[in-house]
N, CA, C and O atoms as a MOPAC input file, in Angstrom:
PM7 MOZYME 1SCF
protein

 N     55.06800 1   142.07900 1     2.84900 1
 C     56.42100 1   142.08200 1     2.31700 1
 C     57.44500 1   142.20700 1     3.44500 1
 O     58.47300 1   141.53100 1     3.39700 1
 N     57.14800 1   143.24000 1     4.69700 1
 C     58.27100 1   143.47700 1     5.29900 1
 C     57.33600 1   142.89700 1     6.95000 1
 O     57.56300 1   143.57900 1     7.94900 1
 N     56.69400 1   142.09500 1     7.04500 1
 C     56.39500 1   141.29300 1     8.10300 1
 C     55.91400 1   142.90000 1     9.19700 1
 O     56.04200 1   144.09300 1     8.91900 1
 N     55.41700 1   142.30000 1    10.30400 1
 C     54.53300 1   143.57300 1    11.32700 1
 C     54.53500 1   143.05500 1    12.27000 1
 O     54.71600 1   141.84000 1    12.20300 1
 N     54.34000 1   143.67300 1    13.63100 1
 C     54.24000 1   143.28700 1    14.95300 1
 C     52.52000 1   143.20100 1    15.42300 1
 O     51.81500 1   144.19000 1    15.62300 1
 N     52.04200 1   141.65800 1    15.54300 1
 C     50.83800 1   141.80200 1    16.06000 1
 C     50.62300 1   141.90100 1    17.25000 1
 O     51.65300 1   141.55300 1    17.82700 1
 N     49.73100 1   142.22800 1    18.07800 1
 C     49.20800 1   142.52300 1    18.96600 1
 C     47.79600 1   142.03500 1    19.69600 1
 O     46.74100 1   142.53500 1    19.30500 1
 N     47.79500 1   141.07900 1    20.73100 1
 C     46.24300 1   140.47800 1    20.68200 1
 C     46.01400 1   140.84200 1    22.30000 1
 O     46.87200 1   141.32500 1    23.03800 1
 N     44.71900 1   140.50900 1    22.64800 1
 C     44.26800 1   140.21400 1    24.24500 1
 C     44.86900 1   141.80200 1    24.71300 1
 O     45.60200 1   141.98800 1    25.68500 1
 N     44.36700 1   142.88200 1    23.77000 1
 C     44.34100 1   144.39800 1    24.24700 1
 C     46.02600 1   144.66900 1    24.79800 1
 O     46.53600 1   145.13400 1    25.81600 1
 N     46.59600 1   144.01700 1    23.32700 1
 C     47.97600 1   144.29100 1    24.03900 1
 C     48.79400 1   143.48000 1    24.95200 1
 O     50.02000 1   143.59100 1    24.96100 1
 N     48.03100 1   142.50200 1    25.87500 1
 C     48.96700 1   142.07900 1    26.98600 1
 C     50.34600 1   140.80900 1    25.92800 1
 O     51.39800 1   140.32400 1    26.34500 1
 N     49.64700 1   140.66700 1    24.47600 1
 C     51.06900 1   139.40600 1    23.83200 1
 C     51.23600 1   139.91300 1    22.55300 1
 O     50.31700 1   139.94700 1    21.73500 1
 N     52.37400 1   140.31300 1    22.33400 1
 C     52.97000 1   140.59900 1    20.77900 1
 C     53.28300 1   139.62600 1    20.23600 1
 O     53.87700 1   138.86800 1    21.00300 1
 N     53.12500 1   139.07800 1    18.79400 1
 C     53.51000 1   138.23600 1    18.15000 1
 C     54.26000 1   139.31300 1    16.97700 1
 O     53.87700 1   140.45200 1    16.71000 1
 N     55.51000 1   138.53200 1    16.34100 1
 C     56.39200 1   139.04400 1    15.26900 1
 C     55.78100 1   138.30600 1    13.92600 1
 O     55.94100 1   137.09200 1    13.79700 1
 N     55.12400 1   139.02000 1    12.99800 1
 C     54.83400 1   138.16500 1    11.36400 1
 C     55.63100 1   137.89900 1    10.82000 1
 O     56.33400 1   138.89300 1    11.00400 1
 N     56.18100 1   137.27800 1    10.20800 1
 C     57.11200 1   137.63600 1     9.37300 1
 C     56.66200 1   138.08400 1     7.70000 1
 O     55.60800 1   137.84200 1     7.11300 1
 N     57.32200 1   138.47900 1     7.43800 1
 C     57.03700 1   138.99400 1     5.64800 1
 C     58.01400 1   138.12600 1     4.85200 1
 O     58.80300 1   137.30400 1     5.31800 1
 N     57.80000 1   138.49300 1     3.41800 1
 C     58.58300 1   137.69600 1     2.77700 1
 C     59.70500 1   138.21100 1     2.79900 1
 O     60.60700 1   137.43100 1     3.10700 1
 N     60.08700 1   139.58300 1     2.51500 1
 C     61.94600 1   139.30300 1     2.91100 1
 C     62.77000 1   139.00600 1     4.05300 1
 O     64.00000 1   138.94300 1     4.06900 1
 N     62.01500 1   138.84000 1     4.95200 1
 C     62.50400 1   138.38100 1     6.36300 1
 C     63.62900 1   136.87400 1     5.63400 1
 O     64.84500 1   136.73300 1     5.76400 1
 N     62.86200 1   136.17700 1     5.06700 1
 C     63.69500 1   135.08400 1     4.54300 1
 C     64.45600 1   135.19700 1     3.14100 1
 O     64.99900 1   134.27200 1     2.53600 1
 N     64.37100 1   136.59200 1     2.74400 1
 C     65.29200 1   136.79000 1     1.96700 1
 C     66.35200 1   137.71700 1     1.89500 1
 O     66.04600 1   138.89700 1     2.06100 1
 N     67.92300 1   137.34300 1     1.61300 1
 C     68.76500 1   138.27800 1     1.90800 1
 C     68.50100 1   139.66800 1     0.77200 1
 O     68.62600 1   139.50100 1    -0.44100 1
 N     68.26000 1   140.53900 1     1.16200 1
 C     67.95300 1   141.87600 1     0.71600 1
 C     68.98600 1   143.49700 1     1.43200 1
 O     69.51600 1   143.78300 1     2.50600 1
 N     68.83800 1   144.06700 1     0.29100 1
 C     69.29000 1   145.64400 1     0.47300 1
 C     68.33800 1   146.01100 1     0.13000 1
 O     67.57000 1   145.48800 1    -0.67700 1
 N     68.17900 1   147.59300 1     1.05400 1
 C     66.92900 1   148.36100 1     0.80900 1
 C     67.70900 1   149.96800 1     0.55900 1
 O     67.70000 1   150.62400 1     1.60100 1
 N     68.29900 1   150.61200 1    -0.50900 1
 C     69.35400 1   151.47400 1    -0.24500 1
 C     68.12200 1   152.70200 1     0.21300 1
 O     68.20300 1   153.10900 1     1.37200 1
 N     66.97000 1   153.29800 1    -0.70200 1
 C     65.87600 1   153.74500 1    -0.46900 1
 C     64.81900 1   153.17300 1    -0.21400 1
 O     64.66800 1   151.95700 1    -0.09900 1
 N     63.58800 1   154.43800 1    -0.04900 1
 C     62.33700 1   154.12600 1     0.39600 1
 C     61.83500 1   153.81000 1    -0.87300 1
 O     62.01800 1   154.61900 1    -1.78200 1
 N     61.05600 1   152.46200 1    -1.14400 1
 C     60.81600 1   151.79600 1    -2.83900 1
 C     61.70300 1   151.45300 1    -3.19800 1
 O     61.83500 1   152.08400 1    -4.24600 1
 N     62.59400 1   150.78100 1    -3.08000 1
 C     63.68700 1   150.47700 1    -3.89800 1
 C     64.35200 1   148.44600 1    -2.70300 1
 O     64.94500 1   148.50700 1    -1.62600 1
 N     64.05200 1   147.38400 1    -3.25500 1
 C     64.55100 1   146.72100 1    -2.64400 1
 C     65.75700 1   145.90100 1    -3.93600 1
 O     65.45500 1   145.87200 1    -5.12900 1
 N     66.93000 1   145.37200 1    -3.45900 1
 C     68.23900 1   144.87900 1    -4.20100 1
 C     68.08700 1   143.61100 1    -3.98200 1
 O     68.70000 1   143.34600 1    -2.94700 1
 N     67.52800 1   142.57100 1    -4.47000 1
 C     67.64200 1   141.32500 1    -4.41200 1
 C     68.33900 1   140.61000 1    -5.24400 1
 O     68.69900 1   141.14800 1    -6.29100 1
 N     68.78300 1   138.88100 1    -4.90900 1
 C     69.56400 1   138.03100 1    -5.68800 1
 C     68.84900 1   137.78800 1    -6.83000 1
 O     67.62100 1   137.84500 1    -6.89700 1
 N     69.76800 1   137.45500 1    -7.94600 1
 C     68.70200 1   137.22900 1    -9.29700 1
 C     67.45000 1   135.41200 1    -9.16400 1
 O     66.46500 1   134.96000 1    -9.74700 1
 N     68.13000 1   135.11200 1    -8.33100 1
 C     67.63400 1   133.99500 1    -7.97300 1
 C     66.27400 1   134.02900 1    -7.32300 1
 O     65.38700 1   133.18400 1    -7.44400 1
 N     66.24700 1   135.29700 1    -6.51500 1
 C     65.23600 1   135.61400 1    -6.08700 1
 C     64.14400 1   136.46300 1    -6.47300 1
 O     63.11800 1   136.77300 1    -5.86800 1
 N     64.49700 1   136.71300 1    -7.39100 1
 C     63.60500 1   138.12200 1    -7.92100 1
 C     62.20000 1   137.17600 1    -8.56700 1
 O     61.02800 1   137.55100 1    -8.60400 1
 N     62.55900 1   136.35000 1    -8.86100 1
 C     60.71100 1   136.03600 1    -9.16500 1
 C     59.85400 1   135.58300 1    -7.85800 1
 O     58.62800 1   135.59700 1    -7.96900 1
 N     60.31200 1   135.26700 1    -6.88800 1
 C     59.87700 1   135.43200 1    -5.26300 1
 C     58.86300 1   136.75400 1    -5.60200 1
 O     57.66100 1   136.80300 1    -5.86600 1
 N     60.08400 1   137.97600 1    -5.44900 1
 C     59.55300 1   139.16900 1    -5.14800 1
 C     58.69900 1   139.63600 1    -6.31500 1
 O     57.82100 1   140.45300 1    -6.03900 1
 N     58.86100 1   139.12400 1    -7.95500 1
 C     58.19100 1   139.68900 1    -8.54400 1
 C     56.75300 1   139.06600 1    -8.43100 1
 O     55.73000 1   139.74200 1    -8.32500 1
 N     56.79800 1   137.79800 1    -8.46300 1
 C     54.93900 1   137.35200 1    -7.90500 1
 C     54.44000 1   137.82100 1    -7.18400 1
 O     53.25900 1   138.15300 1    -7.28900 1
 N     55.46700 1   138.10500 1    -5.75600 1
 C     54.24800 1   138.90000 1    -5.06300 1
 C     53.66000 1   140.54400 1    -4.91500 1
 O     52.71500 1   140.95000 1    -4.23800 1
 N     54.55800 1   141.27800 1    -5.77900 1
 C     54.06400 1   142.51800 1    -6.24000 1
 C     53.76300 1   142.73700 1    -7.53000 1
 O     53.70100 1   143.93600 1    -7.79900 1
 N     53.51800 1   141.88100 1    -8.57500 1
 C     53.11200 1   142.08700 1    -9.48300 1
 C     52.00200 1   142.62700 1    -9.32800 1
 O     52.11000 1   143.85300 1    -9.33600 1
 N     50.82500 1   142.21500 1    -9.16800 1
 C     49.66900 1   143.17900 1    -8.99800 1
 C     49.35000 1   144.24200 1    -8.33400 1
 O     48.29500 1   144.84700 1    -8.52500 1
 N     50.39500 1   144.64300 1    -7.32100 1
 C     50.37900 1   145.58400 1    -6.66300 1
 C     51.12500 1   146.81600 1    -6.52700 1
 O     50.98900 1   147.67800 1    -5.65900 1
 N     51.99300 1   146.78200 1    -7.57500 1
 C     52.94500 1   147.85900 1    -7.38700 1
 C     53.75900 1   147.81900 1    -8.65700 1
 O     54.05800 1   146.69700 1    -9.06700 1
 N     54.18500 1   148.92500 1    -9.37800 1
 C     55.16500 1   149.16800 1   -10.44800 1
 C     56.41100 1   148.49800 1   -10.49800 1
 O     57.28600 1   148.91000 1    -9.73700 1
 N     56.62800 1   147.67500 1   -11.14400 1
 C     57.83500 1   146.65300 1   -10.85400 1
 C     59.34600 1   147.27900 1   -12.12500 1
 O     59.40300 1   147.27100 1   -13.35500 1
 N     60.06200 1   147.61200 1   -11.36000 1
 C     61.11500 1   147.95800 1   -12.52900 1
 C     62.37000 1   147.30300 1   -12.05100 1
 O     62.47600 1   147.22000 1   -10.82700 1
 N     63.68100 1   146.65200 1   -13.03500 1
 C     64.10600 1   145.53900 1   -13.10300 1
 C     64.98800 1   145.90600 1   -13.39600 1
 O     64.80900 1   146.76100 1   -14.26200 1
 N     66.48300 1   145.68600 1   -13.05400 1
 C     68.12100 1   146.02100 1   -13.45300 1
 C     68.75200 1   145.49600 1   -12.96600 1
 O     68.73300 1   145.24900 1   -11.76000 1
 N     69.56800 1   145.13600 1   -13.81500 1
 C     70.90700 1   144.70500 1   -13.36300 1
 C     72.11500 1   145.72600 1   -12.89500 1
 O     72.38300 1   146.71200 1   -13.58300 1
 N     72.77300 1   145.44600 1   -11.76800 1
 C     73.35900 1   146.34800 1   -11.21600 1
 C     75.07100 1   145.48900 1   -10.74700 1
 O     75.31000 1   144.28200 1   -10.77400 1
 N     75.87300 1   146.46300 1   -10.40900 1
 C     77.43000 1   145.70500 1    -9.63100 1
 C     77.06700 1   146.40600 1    -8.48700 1
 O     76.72800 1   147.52600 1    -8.10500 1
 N     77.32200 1   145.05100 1    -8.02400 1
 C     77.41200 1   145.36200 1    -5.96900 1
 C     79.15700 1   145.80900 1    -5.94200 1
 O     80.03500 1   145.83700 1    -6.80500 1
 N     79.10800 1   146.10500 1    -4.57400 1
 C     80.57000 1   146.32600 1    -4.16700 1
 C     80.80000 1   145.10900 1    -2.96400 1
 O     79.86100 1   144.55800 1    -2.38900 1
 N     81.81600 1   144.90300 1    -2.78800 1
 C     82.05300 1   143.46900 1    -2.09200 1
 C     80.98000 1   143.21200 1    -1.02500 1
 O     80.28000 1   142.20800 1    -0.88900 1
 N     81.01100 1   144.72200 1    -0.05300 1
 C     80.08900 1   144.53500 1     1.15100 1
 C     78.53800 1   144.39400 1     1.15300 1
 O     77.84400 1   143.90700 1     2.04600 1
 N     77.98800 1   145.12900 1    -0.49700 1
 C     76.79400 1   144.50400 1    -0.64500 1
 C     76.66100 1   142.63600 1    -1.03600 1
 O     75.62400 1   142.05000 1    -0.72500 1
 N     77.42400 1   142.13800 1    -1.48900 1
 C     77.48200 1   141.10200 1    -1.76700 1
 C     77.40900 1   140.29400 1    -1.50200 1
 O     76.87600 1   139.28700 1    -1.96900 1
 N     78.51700 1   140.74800 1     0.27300 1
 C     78.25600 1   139.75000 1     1.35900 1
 C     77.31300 1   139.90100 1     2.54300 1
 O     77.09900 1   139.35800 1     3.62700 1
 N     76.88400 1   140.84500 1     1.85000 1
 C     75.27400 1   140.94100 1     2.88200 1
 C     73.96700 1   140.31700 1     1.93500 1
 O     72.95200 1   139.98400 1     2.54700 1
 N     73.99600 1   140.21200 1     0.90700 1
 C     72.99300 1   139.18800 1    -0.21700 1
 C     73.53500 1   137.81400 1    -0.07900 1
 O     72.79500 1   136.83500 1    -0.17900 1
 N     75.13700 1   137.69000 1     0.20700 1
 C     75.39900 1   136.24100 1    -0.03400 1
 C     75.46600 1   135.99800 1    -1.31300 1
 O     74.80600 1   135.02000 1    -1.66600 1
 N     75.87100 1   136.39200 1    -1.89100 1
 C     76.25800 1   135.99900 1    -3.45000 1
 C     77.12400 1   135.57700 1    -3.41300 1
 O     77.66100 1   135.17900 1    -4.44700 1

């Protein structure tokens, strides 16, 4: 989900993964808790459906969340 730093050849080359919200504009206000576009939420809900408690709301951003989702 949130991509990891690999590591090969005992360390001497890091590679960056990416995860899936890397390509999606997201807020994370807490720990468990990610704010995505409604556009996007079945992205995120396929890939944690089987893995994690999925709970779903509609919410009002304030301008500056908005323009950090791009809405």
């Amino acid at each position: 989900l949130l991509g990891y730093k690999d590591k090969s050849n005992f360390g001497k080359y890091t590679y960056k993964r990416e995860g899936l919200l890397d390509k999606i504009p997201h807020l994370s206000p807490i720990r468990g808790v990610i704010i995505v576009r409604g556009k996007d939420y079945k992205k995120i809900f396929e890939f944690l459906k089987d893995k994690a408690d999925i709970f779903s709301r509609r919410i009002i951003l304030t301008g500056k969340d908005k323009k950090k989702l791009k809405v």
